[in-house]
N, C-alpha and C positions, 0 to 999 in steps of 0.2 A: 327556698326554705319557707319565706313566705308562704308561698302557694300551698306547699305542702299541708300547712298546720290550719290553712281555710279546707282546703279536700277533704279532709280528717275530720273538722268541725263540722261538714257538711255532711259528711258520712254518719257520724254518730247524732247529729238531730236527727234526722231519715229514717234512722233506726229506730230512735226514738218515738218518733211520731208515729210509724207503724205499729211501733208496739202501743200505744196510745188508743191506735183506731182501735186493733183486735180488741182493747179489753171494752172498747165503749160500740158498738157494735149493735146495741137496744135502739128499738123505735122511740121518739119519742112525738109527743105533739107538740104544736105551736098553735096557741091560739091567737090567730090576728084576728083584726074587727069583725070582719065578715068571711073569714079565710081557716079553716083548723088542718093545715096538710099537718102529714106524716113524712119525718126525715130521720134518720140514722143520728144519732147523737153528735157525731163525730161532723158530721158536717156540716152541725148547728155550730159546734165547738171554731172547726175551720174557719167556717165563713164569721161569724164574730169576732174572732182575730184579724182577721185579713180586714174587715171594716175598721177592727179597731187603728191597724197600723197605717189603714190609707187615710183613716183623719188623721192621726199621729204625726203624718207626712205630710199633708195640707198644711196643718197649724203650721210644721215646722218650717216648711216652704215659706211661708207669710214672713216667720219671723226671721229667717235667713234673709228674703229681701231686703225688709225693714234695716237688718243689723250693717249691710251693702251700701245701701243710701245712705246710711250716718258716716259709714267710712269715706264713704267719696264724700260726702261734705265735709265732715273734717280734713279728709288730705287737699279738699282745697281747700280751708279755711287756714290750714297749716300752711300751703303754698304760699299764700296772700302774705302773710307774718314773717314767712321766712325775706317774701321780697323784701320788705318794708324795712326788717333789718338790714339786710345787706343796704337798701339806698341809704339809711341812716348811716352806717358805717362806712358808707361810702363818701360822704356829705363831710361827717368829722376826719375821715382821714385827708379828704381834698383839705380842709381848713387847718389840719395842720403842718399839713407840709407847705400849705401858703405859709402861715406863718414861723416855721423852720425857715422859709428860703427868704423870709425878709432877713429874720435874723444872720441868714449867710450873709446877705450883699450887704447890711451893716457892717459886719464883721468885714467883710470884703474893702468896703469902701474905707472905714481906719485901716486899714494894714494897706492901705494904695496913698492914705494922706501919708502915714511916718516913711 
């Protein structure tokens, strides 16, 4: 169904764009520095898009990585803190069941004197 509703998307821009080209279809000029060709509107039109979306996609590249490296540092910075508690937790619960099991062998040792 997915696929479906990208097929259909893709069909009706297609369409679209074709009808775009027919009605833009005029010469027009470009004047660069030293350069004035003649190009069909429409492929002024394309090709300015397609530049626009390949930087669009460079920036966005940059920042996807960017956003990549912060997560891996924070999931190891999270790592780090998780251990840290766990040894902390680890630490206090050793220290209290020491001091639970003193409390037993007292209690132990009155209930062996009466």
């Amino acid at each position: 169904m997915k696929n479906q509703g990208r097929l259909l998307s893709a069909i009706v821009l297609i369409l679209l764009v074709a009808v775009f080209a027919l009605l833009n279809m005029q010469k027009i000029v470009l004047h660069l520095i030293f350069w004035q060709p003649a190009f069909p509107l429409i492929i002024v039109l394309i090709v300015s898009v397609l530049l626009g979306a390949l930087i669009a996609a460079l920036l966005s590249t940059v920042s996807i990585y960017q956003l990549k490296r912060q997560i891996k540092d924070l999931s190891q910075d999270h790592d780090q803190i998780e251990e840290k508690i766990k040894q902390k937790y680890d630490e206090k619960l050793s220290q209290q069941q020491k001091s639970y099991q003193k409390k037993i062998n007292a209690l132990k040792s009155q209930i062996a004197k009466k």
